[in-house]
BALUMKE-240892 format. One line per 10 residues: number of its first residue (from 1); their letters; for each residue z, y, x of C-alpha. Coordinates in pm, 1 decimal, padded with zeros to 6 digits, always signed. Each point is the difference from the previous one (the first is absolute). Example, Ala and Ser with C-alpha at 12.3 -4.5 7.8 and 13.67 -1.06 7.14 Angstrom:
<sites>
1> AS> +00780.0:-00450.0:+01230.0 | -00066.0:+00344.0:+00137.0
</sites>
This chain:
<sites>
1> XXXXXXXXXX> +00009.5:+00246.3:-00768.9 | +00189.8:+00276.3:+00195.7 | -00014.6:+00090.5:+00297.5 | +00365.1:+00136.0:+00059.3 | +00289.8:-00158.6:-00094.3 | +00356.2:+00043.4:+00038.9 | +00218.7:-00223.7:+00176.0 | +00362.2:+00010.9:+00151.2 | +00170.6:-00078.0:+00300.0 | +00236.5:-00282.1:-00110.3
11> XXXXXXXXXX> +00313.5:-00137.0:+00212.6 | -00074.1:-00086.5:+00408.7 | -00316.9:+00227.9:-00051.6 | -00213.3:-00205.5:-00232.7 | -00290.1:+00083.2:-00197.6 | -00120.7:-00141.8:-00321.5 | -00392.3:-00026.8:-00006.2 | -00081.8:-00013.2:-00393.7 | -00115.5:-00285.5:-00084.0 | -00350.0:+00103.0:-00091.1
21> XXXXXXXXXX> -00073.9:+00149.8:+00304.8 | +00111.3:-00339.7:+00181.3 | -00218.1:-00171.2:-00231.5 | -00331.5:+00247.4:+00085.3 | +00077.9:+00011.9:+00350.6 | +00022.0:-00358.9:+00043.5 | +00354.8:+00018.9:+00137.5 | +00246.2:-00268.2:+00021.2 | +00349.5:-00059.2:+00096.7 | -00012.3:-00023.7:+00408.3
31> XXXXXXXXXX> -00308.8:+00181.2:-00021.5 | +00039.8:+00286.7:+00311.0 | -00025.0:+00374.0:-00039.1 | -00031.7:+00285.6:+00221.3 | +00141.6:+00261.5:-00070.1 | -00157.7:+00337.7:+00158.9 | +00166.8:+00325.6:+00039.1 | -00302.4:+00287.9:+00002.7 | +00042.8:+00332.9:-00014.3 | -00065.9:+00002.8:-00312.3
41> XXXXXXXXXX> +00276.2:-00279.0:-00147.8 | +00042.7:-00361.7:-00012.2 | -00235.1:-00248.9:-00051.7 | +00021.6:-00365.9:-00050.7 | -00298.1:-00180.2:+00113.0 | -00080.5:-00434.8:+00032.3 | -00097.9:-00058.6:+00324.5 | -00388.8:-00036.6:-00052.8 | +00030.5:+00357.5:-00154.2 | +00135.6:+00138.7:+00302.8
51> XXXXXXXXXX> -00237.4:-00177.1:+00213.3 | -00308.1:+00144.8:-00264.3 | +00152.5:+00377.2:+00069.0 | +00036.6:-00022.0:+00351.1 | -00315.7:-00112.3:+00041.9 | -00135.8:+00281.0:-00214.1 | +00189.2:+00256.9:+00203.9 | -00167.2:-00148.7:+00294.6 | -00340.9:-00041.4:-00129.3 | -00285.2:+00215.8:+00201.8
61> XXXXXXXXXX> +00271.0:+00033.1:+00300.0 | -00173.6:-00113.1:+00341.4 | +00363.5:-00070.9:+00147.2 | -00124.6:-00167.3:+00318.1 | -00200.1:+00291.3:+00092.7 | +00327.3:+00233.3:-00045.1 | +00175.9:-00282.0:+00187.0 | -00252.1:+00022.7:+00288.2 | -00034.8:+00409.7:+00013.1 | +00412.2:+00000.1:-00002.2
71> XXXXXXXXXX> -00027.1:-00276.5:+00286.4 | -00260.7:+00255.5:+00198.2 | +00177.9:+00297.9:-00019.1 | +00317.8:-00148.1:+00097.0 | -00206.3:-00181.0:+00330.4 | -00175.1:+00327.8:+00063.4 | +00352.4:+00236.5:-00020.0 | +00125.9:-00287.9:+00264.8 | -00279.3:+00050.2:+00197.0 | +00040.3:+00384.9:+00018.3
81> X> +00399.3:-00056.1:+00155.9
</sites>
């Protein structure tokens, strides 16, 4: 098993998944992909593996507190005029 493989864009923009990576990644026909564009390059992701990433990306973030000090600042600035 590889992790790279080569594939080419084919007519209307299609892509060719080999067929052993379909069969290790579970994938069949209809199944939905996302395709991310990163700094980095293109990747194409299921939709449970973009939901995993995000989730690590957000993991130890306290986002409501952000949300709330954001809120303040902006009431505070308001205040002020």
């Amino acid at each position: 098993m590889s992790g790279t493989h080569t594939v080419v864009v084919g007519d209307r923009g299609r892509i060719v998944v080999p067929a052993d990576v379909r069969e290790r990644a579970g994938l069949v026909e209809g199944t939905p992909l996302v395709l991310l564009e990163t700094p980095d390059g293109l990747v194409f992701l299921t939709r449970k593996q973009l939901r995993a990433r995000v989730r690590d990306e957000l993991s130890g973030l306290d986002l409501v507190s952000e949300l709330l000090a954001d809120r303040r600042r902006v009431a505070e600035q308001e205040d002020e005029r």
